[in-house]
VEXKOLKOL-532132 format. One record per residue (C-alpha): x, y, z; residue number from 1. Coordinates in steps of 0.25 Angstrom, whole numbers. Layout:
BEGIN
LOLO       u       v       w   seq
LOLO       X       Y       Z   NUM
...
! end
This chain:
BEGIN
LOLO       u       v       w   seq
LOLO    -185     169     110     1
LOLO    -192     161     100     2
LOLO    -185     146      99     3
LOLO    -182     137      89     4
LOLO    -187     120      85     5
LOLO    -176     114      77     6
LOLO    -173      99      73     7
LOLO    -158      94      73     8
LOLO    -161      93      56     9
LOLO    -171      95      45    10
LOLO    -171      81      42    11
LOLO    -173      66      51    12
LOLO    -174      53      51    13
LOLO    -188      46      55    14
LOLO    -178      39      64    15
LOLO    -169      47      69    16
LOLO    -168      56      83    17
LOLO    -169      72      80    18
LOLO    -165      83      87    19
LOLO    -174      93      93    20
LOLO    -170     109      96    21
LOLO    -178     119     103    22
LOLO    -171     134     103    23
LOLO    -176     143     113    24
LOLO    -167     153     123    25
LOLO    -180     155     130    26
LOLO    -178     141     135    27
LOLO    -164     144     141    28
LOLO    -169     145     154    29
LOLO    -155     142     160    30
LOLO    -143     147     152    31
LOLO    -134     137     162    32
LOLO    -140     125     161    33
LOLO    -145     114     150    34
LOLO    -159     116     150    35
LOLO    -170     106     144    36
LOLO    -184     107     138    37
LOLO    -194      99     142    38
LOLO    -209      99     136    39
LOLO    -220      91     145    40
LOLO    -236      91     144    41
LOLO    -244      93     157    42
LOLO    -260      91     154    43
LOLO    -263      98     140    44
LOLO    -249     107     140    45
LOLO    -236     105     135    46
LOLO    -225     112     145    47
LOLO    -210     117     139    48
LOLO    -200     116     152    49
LOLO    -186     121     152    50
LOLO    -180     111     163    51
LOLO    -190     112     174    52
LOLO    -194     125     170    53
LOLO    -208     127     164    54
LOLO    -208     137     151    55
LOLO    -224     135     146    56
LOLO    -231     124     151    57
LOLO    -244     127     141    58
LOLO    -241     122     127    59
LOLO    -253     115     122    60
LOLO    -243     108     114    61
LOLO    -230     101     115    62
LOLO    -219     113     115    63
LOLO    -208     105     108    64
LOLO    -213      94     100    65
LOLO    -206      85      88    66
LOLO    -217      78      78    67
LOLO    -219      75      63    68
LOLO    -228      78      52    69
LOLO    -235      65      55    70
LOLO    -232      64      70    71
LOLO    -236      71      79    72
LOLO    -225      73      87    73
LOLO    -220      71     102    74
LOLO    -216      81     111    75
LOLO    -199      84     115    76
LOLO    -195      88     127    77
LOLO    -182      87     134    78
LOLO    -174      94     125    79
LOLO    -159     101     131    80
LOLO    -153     113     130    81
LOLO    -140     112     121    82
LOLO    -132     119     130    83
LOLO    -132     128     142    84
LOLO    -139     142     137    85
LOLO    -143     137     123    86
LOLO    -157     138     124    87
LOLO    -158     127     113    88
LOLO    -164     113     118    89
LOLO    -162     100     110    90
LOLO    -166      86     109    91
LOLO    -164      73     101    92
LOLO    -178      67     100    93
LOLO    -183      54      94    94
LOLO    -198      55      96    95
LOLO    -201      55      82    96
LOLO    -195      41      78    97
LOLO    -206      32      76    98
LOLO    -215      45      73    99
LOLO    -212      50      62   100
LOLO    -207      44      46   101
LOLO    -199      50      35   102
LOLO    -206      59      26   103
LOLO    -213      69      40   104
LOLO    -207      81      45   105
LOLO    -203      80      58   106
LOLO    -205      95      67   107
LOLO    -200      99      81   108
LOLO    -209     110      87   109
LOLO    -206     120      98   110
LOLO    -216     129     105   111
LOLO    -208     140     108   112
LOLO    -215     147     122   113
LOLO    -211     161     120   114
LOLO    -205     165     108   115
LOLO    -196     178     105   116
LOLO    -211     186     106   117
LOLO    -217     177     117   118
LOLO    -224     169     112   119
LOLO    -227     154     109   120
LOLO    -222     149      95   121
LOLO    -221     134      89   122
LOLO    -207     132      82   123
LOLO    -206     120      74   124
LOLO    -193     113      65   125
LOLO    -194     102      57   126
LOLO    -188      90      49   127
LOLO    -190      80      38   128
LOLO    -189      67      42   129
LOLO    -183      57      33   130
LOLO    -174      46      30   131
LOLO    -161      46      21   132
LOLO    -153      36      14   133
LOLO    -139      35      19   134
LOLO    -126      36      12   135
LOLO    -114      28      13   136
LOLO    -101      31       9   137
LOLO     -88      24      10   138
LOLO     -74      31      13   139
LOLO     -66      23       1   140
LOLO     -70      15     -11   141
LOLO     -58       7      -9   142
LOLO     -52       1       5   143
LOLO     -38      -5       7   144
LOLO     -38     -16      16   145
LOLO     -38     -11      31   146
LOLO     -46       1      29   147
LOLO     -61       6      34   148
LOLO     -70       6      27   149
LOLO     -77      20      32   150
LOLO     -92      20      30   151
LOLO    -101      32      30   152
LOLO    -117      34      30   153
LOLO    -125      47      30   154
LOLO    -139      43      36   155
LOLO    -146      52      43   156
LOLO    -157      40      46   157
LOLO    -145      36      57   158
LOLO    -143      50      64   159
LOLO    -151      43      75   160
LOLO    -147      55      86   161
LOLO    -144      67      82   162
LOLO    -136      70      94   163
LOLO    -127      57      94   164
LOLO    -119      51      84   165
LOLO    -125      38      78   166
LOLO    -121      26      74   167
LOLO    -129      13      66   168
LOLO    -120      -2      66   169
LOLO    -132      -9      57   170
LOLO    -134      -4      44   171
LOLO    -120      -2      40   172
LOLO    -112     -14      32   173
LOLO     -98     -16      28   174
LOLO     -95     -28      17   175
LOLO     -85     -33       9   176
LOLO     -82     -46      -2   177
LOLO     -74     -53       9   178
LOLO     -86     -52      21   179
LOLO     -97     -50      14   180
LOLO    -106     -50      29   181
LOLO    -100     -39      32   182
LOLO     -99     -29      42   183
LOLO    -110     -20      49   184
LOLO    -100      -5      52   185
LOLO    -106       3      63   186
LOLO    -109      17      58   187
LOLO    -107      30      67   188
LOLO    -111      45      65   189
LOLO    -100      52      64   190
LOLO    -106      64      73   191
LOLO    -121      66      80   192
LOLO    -130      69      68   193
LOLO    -121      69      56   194
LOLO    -129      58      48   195
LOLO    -115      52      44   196
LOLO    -110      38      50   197
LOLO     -98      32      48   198
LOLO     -92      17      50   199
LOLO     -79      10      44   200
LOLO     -76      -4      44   201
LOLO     -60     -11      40   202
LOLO     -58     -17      30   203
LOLO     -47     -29      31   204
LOLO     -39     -40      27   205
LOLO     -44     -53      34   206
LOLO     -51     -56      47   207
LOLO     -59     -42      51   208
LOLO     -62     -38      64   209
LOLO     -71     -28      70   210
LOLO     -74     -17      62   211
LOLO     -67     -23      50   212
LOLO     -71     -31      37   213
LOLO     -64     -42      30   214
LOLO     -61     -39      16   215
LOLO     -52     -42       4   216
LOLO     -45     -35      -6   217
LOLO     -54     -31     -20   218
LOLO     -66     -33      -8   219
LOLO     -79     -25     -10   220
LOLO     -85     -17       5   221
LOLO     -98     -15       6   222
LOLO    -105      -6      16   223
LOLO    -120      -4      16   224
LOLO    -127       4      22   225
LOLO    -140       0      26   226
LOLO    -152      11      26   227
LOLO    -163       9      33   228
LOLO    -171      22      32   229
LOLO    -167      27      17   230
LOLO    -173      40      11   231
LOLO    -188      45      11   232
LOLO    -189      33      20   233
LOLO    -186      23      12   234
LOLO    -181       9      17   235
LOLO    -168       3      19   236
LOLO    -158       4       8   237
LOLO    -143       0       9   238
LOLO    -132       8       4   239
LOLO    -119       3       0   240
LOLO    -106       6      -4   241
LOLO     -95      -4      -9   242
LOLO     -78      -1     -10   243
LOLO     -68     -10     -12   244
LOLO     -54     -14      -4   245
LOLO     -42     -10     -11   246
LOLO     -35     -20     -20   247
LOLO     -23     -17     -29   248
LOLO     -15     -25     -41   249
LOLO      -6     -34     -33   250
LOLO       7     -40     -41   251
LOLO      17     -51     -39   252
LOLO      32     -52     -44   253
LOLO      42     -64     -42   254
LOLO      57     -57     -41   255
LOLO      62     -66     -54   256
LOLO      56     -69     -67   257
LOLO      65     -81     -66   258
LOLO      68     -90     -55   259
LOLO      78    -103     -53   260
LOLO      70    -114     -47   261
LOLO      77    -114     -35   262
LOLO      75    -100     -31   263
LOLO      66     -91     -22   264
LOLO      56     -84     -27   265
LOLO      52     -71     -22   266
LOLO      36     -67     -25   267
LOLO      29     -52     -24   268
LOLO      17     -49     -23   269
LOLO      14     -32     -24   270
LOLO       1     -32     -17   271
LOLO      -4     -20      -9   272
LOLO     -18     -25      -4   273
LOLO     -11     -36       3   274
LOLO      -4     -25      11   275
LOLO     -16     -28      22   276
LOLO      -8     -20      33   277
LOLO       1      -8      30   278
LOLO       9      -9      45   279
LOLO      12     -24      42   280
LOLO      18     -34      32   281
LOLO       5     -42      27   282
LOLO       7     -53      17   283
LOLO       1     -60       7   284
LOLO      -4     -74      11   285
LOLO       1     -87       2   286
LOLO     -14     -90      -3   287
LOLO     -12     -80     -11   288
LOLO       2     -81     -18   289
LOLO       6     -95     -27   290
LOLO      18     -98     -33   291
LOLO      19    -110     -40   292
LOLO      28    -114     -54   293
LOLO      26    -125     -65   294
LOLO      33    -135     -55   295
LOLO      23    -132     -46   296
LOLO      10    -127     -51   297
LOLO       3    -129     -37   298
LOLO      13    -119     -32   299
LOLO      15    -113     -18   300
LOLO       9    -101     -10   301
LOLO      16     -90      -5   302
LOLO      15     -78       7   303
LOLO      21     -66       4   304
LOLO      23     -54      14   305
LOLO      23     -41      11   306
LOLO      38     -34      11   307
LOLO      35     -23      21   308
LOLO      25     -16      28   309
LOLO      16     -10      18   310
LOLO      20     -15       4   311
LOLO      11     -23       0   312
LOLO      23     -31      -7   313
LOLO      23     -45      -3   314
LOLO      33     -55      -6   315
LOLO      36     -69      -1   316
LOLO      45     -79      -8   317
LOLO      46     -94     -13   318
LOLO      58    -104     -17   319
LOLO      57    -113     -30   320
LOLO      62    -126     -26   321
LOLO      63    -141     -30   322
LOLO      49    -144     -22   323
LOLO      37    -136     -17   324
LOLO      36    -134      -3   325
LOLO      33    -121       6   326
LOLO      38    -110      -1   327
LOLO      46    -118     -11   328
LOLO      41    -120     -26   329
LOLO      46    -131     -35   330
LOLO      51    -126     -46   331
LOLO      58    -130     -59   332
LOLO      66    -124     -70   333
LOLO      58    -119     -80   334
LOLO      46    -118     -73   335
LOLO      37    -107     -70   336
LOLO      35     -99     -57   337
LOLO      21     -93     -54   338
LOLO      16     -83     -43   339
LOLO       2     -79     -41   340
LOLO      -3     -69     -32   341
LOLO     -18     -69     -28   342
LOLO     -23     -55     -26   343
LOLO     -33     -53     -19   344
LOLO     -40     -42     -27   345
LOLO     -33     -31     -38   346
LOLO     -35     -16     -39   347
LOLO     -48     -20     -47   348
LOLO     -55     -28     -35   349
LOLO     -54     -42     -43   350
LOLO     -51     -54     -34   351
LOLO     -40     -64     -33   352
LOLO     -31     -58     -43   353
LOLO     -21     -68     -48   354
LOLO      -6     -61     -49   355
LOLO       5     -68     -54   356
LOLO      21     -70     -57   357
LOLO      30     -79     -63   358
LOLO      43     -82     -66   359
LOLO      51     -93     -74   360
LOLO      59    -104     -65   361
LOLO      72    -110     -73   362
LOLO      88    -110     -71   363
LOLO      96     -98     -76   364
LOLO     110    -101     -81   365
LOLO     121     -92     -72   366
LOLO     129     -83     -79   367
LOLO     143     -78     -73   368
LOLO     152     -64     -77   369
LOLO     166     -60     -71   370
LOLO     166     -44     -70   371
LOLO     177     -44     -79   372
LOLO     185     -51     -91   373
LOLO     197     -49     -88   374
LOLO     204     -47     -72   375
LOLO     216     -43     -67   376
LOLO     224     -50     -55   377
LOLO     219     -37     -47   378
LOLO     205     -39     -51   379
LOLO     194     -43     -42   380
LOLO     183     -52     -52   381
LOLO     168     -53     -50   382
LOLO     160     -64     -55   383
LOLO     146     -63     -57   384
LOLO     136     -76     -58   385
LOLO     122     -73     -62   386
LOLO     114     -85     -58   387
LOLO     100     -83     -53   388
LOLO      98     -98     -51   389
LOLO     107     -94     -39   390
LOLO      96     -84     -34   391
LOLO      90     -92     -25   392
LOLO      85     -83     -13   393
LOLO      82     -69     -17   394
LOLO      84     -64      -2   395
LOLO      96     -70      -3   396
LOLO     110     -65      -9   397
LOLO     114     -81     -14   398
LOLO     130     -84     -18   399
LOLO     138     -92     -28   400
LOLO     152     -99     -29   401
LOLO     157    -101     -42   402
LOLO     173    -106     -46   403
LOLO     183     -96     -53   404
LOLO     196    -102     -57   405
LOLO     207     -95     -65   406
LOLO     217    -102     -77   407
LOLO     227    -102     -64   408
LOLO     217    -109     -53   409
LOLO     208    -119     -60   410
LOLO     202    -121     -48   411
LOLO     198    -107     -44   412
LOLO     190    -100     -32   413
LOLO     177    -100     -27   414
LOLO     170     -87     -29   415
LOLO     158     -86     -21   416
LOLO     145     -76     -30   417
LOLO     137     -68     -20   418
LOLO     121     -63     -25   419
LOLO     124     -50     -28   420
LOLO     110     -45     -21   421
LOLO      98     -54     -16   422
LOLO      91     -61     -28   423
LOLO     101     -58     -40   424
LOLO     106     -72     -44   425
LOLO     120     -64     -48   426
LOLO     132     -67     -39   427
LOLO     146     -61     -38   428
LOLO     159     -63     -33   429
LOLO     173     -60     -34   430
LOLO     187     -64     -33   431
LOLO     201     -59     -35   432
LOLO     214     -64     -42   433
LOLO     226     -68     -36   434
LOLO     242     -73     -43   435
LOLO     242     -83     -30   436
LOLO     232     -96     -27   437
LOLO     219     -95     -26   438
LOLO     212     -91     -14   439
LOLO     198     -87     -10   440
LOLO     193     -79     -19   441
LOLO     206     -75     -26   442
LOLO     209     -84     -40   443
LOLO     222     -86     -45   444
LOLO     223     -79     -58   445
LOLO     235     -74     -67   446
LOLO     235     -64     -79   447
LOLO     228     -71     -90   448
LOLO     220     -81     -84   449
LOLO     206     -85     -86   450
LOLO     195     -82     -74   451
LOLO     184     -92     -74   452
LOLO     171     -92     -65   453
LOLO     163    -105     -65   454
LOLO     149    -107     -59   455
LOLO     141    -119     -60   456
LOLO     127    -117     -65   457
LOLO     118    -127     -59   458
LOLO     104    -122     -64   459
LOLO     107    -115     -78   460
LOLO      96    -112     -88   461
LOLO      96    -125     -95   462
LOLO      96    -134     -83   463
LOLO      93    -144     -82   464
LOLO     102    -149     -95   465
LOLO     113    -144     -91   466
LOLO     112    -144     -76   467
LOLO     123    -136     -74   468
LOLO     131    -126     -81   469
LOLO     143    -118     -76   470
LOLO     144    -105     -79   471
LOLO     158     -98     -81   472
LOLO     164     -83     -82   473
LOLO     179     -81     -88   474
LOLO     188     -69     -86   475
LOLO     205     -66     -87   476
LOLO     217     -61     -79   477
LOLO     223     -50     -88   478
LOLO     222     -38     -93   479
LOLO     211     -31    -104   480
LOLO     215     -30    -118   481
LOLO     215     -15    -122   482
LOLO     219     -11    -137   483
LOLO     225      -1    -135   484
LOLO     229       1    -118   485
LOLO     237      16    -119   486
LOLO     229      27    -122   487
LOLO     237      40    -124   488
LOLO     232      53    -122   489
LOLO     234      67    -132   490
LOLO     248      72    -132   491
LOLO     249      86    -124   492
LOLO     261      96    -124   493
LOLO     265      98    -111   494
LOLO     276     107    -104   495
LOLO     287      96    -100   496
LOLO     291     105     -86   497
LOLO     277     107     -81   498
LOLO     269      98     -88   499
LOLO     258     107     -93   500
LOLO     251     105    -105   501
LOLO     255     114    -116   502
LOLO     245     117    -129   503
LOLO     256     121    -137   504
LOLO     272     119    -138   505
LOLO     281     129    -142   506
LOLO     296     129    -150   507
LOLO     308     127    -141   508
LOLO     300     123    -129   509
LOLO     301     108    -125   510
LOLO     286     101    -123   511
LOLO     282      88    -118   512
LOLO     273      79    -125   513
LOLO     265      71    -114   514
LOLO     251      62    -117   515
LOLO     244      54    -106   516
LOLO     245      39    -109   517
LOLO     235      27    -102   518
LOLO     236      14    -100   519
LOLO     221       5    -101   520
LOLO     226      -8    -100   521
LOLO     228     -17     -87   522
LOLO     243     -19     -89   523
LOLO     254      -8     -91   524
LOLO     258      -6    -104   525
LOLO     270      -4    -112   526
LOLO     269       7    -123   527
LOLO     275      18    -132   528
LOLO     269      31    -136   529
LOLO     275      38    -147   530
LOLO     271      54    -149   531
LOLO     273      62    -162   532
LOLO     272      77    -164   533
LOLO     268      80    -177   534
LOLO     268      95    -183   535
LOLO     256     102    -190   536
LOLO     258      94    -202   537
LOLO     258      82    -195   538
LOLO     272      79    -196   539
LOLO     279      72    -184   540
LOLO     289      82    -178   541
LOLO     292      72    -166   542
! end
């Protein structure tokens, strides 16, 4: 059978190892068994061996030989069959490196012994040799914090062995704006003798560790790509590619627009990038929140913590106060309250971003309401005090007591005003009316008395002239006005035995005259209803 020289592709690397193949079944001397070529010189002849068997030991030149247009050439022996019974023998040589440069053609040579007529024929394969410039690519444009960064290059110049994946830890270079030095990322091939590597480094928030890189939000990375052996065997060249680390619009919010100057202030900051870690609740440190007012410019700084696990809603709260200390703010009526939140980079990648809020600091006069004008003894009253000054804890549902008295009890009950939900600054409560003494929450009371609810205001809008105001609600015991209390229905015939309503009435047959009368007032009322029956003239009959 005639046999075959092949070379693992049409185009190497100066540099790299390449694979040799020699076909030939005639050399399948043992179908059971892995044999191996060997090719030796004895004297002036070249000898092809199968194993320890001799198959022509008279070639006057080198029966299987690699070599270039300008080199020529060293023999190859050694090469192994690929499997038991194959009859193909292969071998992954480096003889050439050093040899031969980029712009030859490298040839593998064969001497076949006895082709398919007998006969001795040369059979030959070749391949350019040359360089090539790498390419690098990047899996994303833009990366969010604790992410690779995955990294791929296409250089054949690295497919060093053809028969083992490869790898090269120098020439690749991972930087970003927050460590500019950087980071060398080791390359693998992803298979033997793909020509594609790949590497990935993490990207994170603060100290890095092995196989991560420190970086910022809005921060540039950098991966190069050094290239020592470039195209037509050109020099070294780097190649780069750049992407950025995710940053979004952050936002702040305060949970008033107005504030009494002894209140707690609660801050938001809306902020996904600072969500560093999804499985866990991150914060915000306090270098980067200030909160400060016209009574203290200097102002204080703030942590917030994020509400939940992967929210990237942070909040954190402060307390206005007489004096500055810790997380309490001096504050004043009338003053202004400030909060500014540092990003670190917006959706467009600009640095240090500045966000803030505010909200005015000053007293707000209370305002109170009964549920009704007018109550009966059986009534139960609610009053209602709107006073934000009072809104002192927003986690807090705060209370009140305020005095009602009656035109019978001058002196009154206490009621006591419950938040009616956490940070509302609206209290209610209630109480009943008794004919006896006063008692708890129940208020003497008689049919025409006045009902009045007294709270004193010690912080209203015009403080600090006066510096108190009091704040009243009136109601009465009695009954509504209505104009006209009985309201009467449409007169309807009806039969006087069974009741039933009759469209008609007839001669001689007695009918009944029956309308459905209502009474709208409180109290029972005495009345008279008069019903006339008129005929079709309009002449009353009855």
């Amino acid at each position: 059978t005639t046999g075959s020289a092949e070379l693992g592709r049409a185009k190497y690397s100066p540099k790299v190892k390449v694979l040799v193949r020699v076909t030939d079944p005639d050399l399948n001397l043992d179908p059971y068994s892995k044999e191996t070529l060997y090719v030796t010189k004895s004297g002036s002849y070249w000898k092809l061996s199968v194993d320890s068997t001799d198959i022509k030991s008279d070639y006057t030149s080198a029966p299987i030989l690699i070599y270039s247009t300008d080199w020529s050439g060293s023999n190859v022996t050694g090469l192994v069959e690929t499997g038991t019974d194959t009859g193909v023998f292969e071998k992954v040589v480096s003889l050439h490196i050093g040899n031969v440069n980029a712009g030859e053609t490298l040839y593998f040579r064969y001497i076949d012994p006895a082709n398919s007529a007998g006969a001795t024929q040369t059979l030959e394969a070749s391949a350019s040799l040359d360089t090539t410039t790498g390419t690098l690519t990047l899996d994303k444009s833009v990366y969010k914090i604790n992410e690779k960064v995955k990294i791929t290059v296409v250089d054949p110049d690295l497919n060093y062995d053809p028969k083992a994946k490869d790898e090269d830890s120098t020439r690749t270079k991972i930087k970003t704006d927050t460590n500019p030095t950087g980071k060398t990322v080791t390359i693998k091939e992803t298979g033997k003798d793909t020509d594609t590597f790949t590497g990935e480094m993490k990207i994170v928030y603060g100290t890095a560790g092995e196989g991560e890189i420190e970086v910022k939000r809005g921060d540039t990375i950098t991966v190069t790509y050094t290239d020592k052996e470039t195209s037509g065997g050109g020099g070294t060249i780097k190649v780069t590619k750049t992407a950025k680390v995710y940053s979004s619009d952050a936002s702040i919010s305060l949970d008033k627009s107005v504030y009494s100057p002894r209140a707690k202030v609660k801050i938001t900051v809306t902020d996904p990038d600072m969500n560093v870690d999804s499985g866990a609740i991150d914060t915000i440190p306090s270098d980067k929140v200030r909160a400060y007012t016209t009574s203290d410019p200097s102002g204080i700084n703030v942590a917030l913590t994020e509400t939940d696990v992967d929210t990237g809603i942070f909040t954190g709260t402060i307390r206005l106060a007489a004096s500055t200390s810790g997380t309490n703010l001096k504050a004043s009526h009338g003053d202004g309250l400030t909060v500014v939140y540092t990003e670190e980079a917006d959706a467009a990648g600009n640095k240090d971003v500045a966000r803030r809020t505010s909200a005015s600091i000053s007293y707000q006069t209370a305002t109170m309401t009964f549920d009704k004008n007018i109550y009966l003894m059986t009534d139960t009253a609610t009053i209602t005090l709107n006073e934000p000054d009072l809104n002192l804890d927003p986690s807090l549902k705060e209370s009140v007591t305020v005095t009602v008295t009656s035109t019978s009890d001058s002196a009154g009950i206490r009621v006591t005003l419950v938040e009616t939900d956490v940070d509302t600054g609206i209290f209610n409560g209630t109480f009943t009316f008794t004919s006896g003494t006063s008692i708890g929450t129940m208020l003497q009371a008689k049919k025409g008395d006045t009902i009045k609810a007294v709270y004193r205001d010690e912080s209203p809008s015009e403080y600090p002239t006066p510096e108190s105001v009091l704040v009243t609600a009136e109601a009465t015991i009695g009954v509504k006005f209505v104009e006209k209390p009985i309201t009467a229905g449409t007169p309807t015939l009806k039969d006087p035995t069974t009741g039933e309503t009759l469209t008609e009435g007839k001669v001689g047959v007695m009918t009944m005259l029956s309308t459905e009368m209502k009474n709208t007032a409180e109290e029972d009322q005495a009345m008279l209803y008069i019903v006339q029956v008129k005929d079709e003239v309009g002449r009353v009959v009855y």
